[in-house]
N, C-alpha and C positions, 0 to 999 in steps of 0.2 A: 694175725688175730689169735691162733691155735698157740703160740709162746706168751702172749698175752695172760690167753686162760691159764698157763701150765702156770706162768709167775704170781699169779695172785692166789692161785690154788697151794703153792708152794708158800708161800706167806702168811696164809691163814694156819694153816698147820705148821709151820714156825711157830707164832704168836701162841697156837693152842700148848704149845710143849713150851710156854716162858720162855722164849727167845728172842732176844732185841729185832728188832728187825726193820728198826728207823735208818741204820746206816745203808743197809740194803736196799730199801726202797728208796735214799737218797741216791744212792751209785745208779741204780735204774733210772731215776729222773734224768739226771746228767745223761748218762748214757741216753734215752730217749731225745735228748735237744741235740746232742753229738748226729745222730740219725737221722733227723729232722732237716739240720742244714747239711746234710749230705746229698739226701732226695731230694731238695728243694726245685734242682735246677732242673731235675729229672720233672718232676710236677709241673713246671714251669711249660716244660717242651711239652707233656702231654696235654694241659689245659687249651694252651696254645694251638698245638694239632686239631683238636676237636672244634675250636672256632674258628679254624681258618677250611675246614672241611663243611662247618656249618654256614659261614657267611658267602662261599662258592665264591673265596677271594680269587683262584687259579686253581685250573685242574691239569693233569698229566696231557702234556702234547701243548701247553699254551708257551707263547714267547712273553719271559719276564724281565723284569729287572727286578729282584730282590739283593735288598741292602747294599745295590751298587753291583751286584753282580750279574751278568744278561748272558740270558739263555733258553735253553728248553724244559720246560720241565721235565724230567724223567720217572718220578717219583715222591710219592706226598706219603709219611707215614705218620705215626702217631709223635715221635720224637723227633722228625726232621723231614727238607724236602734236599731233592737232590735235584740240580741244573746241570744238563751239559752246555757247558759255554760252545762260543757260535768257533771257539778254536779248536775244537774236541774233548776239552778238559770237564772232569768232573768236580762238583763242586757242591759239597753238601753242608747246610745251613740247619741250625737247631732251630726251632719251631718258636724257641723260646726266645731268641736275639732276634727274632723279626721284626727291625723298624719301620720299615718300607716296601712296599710293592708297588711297582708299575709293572701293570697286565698289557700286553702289546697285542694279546687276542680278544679282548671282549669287545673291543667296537669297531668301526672305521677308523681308519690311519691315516694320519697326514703326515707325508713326507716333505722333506726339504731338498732339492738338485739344485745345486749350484754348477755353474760353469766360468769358466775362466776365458776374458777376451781382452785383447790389447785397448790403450787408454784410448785411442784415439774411434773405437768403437760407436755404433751410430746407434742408442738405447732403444730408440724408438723403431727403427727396423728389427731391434732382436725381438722388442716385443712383439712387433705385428708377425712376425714369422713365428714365434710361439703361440700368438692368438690363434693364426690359422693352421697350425696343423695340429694345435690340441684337438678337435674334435675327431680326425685320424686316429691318433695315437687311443684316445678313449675307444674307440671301434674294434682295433687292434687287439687290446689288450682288455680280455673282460672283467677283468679284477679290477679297475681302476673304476671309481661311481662317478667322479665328475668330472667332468677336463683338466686337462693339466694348464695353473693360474700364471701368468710372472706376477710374480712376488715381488719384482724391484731390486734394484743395487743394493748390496749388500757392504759390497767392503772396493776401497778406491787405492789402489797403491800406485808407486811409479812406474812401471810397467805393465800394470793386468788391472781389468774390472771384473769384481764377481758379481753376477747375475744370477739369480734365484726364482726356479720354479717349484710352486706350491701343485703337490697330486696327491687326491684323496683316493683309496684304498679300502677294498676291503681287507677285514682283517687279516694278519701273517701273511699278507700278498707284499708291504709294502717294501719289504728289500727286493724284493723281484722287480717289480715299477720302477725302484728308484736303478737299477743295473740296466732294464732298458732304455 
């Protein structure tokens, strides 16, 4: 703002000493749109920052996925957030390319466990040995809110059937659940 005032202050006292000063205020125009789309992307990230600190999209310590990339938050700033992936890596994302976010911390988590059993498997005993000892395993583990479900045949190959149990989670608990 202070190079602002200096240049229009400088321009008037031009004009008062008969000095063209059409070419000059052209060149500053240009130059001002030159600037314009320089910061743009910068303004971009900061507008952005501030509405994703406004709408309490994720905060530091939550498990994400933004724009395909999963992790932890480490870091929310005005110009970008920073994830460390579940592999150690850091990985920081402008505020402004934010397409997507999947919060893995704001509610209950449904996981998926599959298992692997030969074809000749008997479905209906896997289930019933999964109906009775989910309410065990919920006991066990206080993180888990509702039994763990079977979920049903998933996929039929020539040698193996997947089977699939559904457990609901409280939040960031669910990689723990699904490892037990």
């Amino acid at each position: 703002m202070k190079y602002i005032i200096y240049f229009i202050v400088i321009v008037i006292i031009l004009s008062i000493f008969d000095v063209n000063t059409l070419s000059l205020i052209a060149t500053a125009g240009v130059g001002g749109i030159i600037i314009a789309f320089g910061v743009q992307s910068i303004i971009k990230d900061l507008f952005s920052g501030v509405f994703i600190l406004l709408d309490d999209q994720y905060n530091i310590g939550d498990d994400v996925i933004i724009n395909g990339i999963s992790g932890n938050v480490i870091a929310i700033n005005m110009r970008n957030t920073q994830i460390q992936g579940y592999d150690g890596s850091v990985n920081t994302i402008s505020n402004g390319s934010i397409t997507t976010v999947t919060n893995l911390s704001k509610n209950n988590q449904r996981s998926v466990v599959t298992f692997c059993f030969p074809t000749d498997v008997d479905v209906e005993k896997v289930k019933k040995i999964i109906n009775d000892f989910s309410p065990e395993f919920s006991k066990k583990y206080k993180s888990v809110i509702k039994n763990p479900v079977f979920f049903g045949v998933t996929e039929t190959e020539k040698y193996y059937v997947k089977i699939a149990i559904a457990i609901w989670s409280k939040h960031s608990t669910q990689w723990q659940n699904e490892k037990n």
